[in-house]
C-alpha positions in Angstrom: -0.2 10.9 -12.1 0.5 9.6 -16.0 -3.1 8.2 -16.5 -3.8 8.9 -19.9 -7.2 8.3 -19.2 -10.2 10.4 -20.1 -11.1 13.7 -17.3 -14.5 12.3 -16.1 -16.9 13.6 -13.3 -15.7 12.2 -10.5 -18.5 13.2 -7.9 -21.1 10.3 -8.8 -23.9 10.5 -6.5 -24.5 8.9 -3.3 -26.0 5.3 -4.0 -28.8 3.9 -3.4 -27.5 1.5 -0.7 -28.5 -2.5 -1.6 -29.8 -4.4 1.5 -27.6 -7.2 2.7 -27.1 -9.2 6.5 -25.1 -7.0 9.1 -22.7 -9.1 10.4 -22.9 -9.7 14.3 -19.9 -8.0 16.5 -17.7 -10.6 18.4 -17.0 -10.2 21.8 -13.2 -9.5 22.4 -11.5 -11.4 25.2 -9.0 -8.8 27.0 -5.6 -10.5 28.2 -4.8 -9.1 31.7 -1.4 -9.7 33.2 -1.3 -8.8 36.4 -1.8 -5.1 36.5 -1.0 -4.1 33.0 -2.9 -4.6 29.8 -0.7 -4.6 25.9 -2.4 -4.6 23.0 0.5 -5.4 20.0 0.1 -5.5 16.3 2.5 -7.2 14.5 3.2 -8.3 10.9 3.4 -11.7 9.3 5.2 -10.6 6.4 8.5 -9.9 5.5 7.8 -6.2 4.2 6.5 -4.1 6.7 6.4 -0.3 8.3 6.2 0.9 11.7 2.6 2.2 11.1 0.7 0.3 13.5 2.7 1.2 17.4 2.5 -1.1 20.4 0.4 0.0 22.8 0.1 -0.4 26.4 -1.3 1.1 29.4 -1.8 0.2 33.2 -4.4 -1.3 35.0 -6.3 -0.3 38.3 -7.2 -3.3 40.8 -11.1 -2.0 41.3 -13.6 -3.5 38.7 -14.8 -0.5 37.4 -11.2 0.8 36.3 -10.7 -3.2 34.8 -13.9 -2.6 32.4 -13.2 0.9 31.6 -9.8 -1.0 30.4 -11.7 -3.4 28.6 -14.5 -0.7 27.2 -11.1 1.2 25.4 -9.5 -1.9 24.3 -12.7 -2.4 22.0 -12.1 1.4 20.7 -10.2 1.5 17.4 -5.7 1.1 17.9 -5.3 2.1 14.7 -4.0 6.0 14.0 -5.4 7.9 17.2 -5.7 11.5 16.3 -3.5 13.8 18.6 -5.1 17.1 19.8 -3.8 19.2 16.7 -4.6 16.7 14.4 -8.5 16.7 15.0 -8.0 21.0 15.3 -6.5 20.4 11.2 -9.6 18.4 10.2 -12.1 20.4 12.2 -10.3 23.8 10.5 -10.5 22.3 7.3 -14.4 21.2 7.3 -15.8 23.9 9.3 -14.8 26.0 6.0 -17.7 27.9 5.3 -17.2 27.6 1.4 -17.9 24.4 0.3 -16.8 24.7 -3.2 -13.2 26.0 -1.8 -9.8 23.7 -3.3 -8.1 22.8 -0.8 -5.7 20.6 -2.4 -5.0 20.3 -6.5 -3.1 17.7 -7.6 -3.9 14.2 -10.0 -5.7 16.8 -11.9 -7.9 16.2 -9.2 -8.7 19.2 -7.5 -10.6 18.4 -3.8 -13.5 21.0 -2.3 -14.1 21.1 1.0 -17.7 19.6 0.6 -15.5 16.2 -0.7 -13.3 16.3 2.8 -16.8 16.8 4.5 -18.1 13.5 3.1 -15.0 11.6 4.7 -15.9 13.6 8.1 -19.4 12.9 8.5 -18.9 8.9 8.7 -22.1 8.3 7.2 -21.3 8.8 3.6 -20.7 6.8 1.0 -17.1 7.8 -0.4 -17.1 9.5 -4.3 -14.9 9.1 -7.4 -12.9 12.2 -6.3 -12.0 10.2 -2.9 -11.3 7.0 -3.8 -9.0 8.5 -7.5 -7.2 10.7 -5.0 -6.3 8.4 -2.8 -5.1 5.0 -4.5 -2.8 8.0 -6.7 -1.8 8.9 -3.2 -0.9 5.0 -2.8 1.2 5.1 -5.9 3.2 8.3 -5.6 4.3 6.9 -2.2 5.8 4.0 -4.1 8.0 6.0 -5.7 9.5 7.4 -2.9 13.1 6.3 -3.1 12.9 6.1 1.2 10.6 2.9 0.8 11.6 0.2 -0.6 7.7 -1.1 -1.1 5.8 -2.3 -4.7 6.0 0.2 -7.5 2.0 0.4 -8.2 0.2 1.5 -11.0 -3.6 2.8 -10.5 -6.7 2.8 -13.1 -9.1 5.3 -12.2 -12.6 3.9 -11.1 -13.8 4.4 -14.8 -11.5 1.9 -15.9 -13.5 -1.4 -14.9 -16.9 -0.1 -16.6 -15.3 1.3 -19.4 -13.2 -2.1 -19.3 -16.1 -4.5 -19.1 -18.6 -2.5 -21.6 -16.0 -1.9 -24.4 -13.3 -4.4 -24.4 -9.8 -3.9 -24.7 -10.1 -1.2 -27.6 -11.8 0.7 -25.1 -8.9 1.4 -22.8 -5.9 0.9 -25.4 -5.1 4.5 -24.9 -5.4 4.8 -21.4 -1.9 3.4 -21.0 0.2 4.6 -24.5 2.9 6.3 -22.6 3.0 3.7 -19.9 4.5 0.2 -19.6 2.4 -0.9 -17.2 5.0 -4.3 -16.8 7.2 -2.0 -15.4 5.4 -2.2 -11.9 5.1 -4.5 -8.9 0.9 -4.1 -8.4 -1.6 -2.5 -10.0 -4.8 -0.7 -8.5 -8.0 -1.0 -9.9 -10.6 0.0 -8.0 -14.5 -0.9 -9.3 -17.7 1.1 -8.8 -20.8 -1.5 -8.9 -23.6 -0.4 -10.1 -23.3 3.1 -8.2 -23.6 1.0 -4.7 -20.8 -0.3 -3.7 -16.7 -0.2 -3.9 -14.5 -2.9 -4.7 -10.9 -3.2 -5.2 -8.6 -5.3 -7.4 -4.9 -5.6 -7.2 -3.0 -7.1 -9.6 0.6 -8.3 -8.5 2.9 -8.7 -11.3 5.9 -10.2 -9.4 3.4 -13.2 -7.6 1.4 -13.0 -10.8 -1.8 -13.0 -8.9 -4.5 -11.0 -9.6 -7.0 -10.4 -6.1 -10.7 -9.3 -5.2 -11.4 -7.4 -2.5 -14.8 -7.0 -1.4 -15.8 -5.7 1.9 -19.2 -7.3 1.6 -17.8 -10.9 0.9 -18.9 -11.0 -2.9 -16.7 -11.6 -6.1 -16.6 -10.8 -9.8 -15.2 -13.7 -11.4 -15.7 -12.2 -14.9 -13.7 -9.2 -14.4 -10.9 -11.6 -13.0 -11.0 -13.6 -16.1 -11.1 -10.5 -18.0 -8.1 -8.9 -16.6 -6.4 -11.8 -17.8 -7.1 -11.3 -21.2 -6.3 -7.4 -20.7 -2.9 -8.2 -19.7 -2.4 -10.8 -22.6 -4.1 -7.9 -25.3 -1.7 -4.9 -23.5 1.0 -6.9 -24.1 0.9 -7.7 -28.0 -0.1 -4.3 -28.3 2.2 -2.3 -26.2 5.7 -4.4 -26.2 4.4 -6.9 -29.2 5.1 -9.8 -26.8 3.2 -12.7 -26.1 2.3 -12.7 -22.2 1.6 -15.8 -20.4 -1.4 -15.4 -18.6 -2.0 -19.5 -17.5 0.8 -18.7 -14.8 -2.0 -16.3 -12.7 -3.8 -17.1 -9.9 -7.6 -15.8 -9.7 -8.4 -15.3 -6.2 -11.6 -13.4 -4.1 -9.7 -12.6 -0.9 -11.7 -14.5 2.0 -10.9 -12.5 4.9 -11.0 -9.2 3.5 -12.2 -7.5 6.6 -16.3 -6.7 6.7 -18.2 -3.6 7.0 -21.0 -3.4 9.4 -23.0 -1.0 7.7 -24.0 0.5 4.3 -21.6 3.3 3.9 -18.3 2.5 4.6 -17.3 0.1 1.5 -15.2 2.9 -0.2 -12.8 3.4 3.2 -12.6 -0.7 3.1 -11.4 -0.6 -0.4 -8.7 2.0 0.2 -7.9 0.6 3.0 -7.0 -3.1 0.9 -4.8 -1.0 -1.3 -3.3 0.8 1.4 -2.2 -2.1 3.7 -1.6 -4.7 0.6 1.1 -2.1 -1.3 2.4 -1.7 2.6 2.7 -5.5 2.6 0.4 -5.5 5.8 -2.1 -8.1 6.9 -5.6 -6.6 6.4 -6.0 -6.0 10.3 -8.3 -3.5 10.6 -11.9 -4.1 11.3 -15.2 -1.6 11.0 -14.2 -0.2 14.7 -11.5 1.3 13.4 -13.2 3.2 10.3 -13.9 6.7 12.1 -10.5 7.2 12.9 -9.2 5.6 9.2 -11.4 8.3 8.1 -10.2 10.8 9.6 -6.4 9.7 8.4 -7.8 10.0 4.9 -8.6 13.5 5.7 -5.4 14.5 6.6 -3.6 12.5 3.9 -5.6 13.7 1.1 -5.7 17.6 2.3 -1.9 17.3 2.7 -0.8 15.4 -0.6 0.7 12.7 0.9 0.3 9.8 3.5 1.2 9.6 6.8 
């Protein structure tokens, strides 16, 4: 992409994870009617893909084949992997060099050890990942077959750099870009080396949104952002920007992980669906195979 930011290592270590309540699963009611059960996702808003299908399959009359029904309804909807699509992954992990690119691009190139952290479910996502991805999110925007949000991304270095050094810190991160030129902007936030966050900041509702899969909020770097819009402007397009127009919001029902490892697929996962204008629908069942579609996306260059 245009960052103009500084080339950093991206391949932070995995974090220490900080201890915090597991939430409790819910027990899901299955509809039957008659002998067929649907399961259909639909979209409240106005923008919206055909990325999530209907499903529906049939029903036995015995009780056994009624809870095997139930037992798959409570397996993740979302992106089932077809037969060749799980061969691709397993092809591209089973690689015996780790340190192999299998995909440069972002100035960003991605090893197989980095595919293999997205594969194992139990890691905690890296720099390299999450970069990779939310650039994935904005190329896609300016794709002239979708008529979504332009978006902008920050790197994850952004909010530290951001918060320790002020404005002058990350002037030049943007001197080729108007960055008022675009619907959203991504900035996702590394805490403290445990957990992932993201931040989106819409332009056209002038809103600017937390999203933490743990249920927290930074209200500083909300404020903050404020006065980085306000300081880009002057400096940038020497115009005054009226900042008392946005709305400061931590997003209630972003969806919750259920364990210590998944934050960074939650965060994408915000991006994703908000620059789709999606409701945030999925749920911890349906990281593994979320995962997975990160796999593919990143190793090919492009979402699915």
């Amino acid at each position: 992409m245009d960052r103009e930011e500084d080339i950093e290592e991206q391949d932070r270590s995995p974090p220490k994870m900080s201890r915090y309540t597991e939430a409790q699963p819910e027990e899901i009611s299955v509809p039957i009617n008659h002998s067929s059960l649907s399961l259909r996702v639909e979209s409240t808003e106005q923008c919206s893909l055909s990325f999530l299908p209907f499903y529906s399959f049939e029903l036995g009359t015995k009780n056994g084949n009624i809870q095997k029904a139930k037992n798959d309804a409570e397996k993740s909807m979302l992106f089932p992997l077809t037969e060749a699509q799980q061969i691709q992954i397993d092809s591209i992990c089973s690689h015996t060099d780790e340190e192999s690119i299998v995909i440069d691009k972002f100035k960003n190139p991605i090893q197989v050890k980095v595919l293999k952290i997205l594969k194992s479910q139990n890691d905690w996502l890296n720099d390299k990942i999450i970069n990779f991805y939310v650039d994935l999110i904005s190329e896609r925007s300016t794709r002239t077959s979708n008529p979504l949000p332009t978006v902008y991304t920050f790197s994850t270095f952004f909010v530290e750099r951001f918060l320790t050094d002020g404005y002058k810190g990350v002037r030049r991160y943007t001197k080729k870009i108007d960055i008022f030129s675009y619907d959203m902007i991504l900035i996702p936030e590394n805490i403290k080396n445990i957990h992932w966050c993201m931040t989106i900041i819409n332009l056209k509702e002038k809103t600017i949104r937390y999203y933490d899969s743990l249920g927290g909020g930074h209200d500083l770097l909300l404020q903050a952002l404020t006065t980085y819009l306000a300081e880009e402007s002057m400096d940038k397009r020497h115009v005054a920007y009226d900042i008392k127009e946005f709305s400061l919001e931590t997003v209630e029902d972003m969806p919750r992980q259920e364990n210590t490892h998944d934050c960074g697929v939650f965060a994408c996962m915000a991006a994703e669906y908000v620059t789709r204008c999606q409701p945030l629908n999925f749920t911890q069942k349906d990281i593994p195979n979320l995962r997975s579609k990160m796999i593919l996306e990143i190793s090919s260059g492009r979402l699915l």
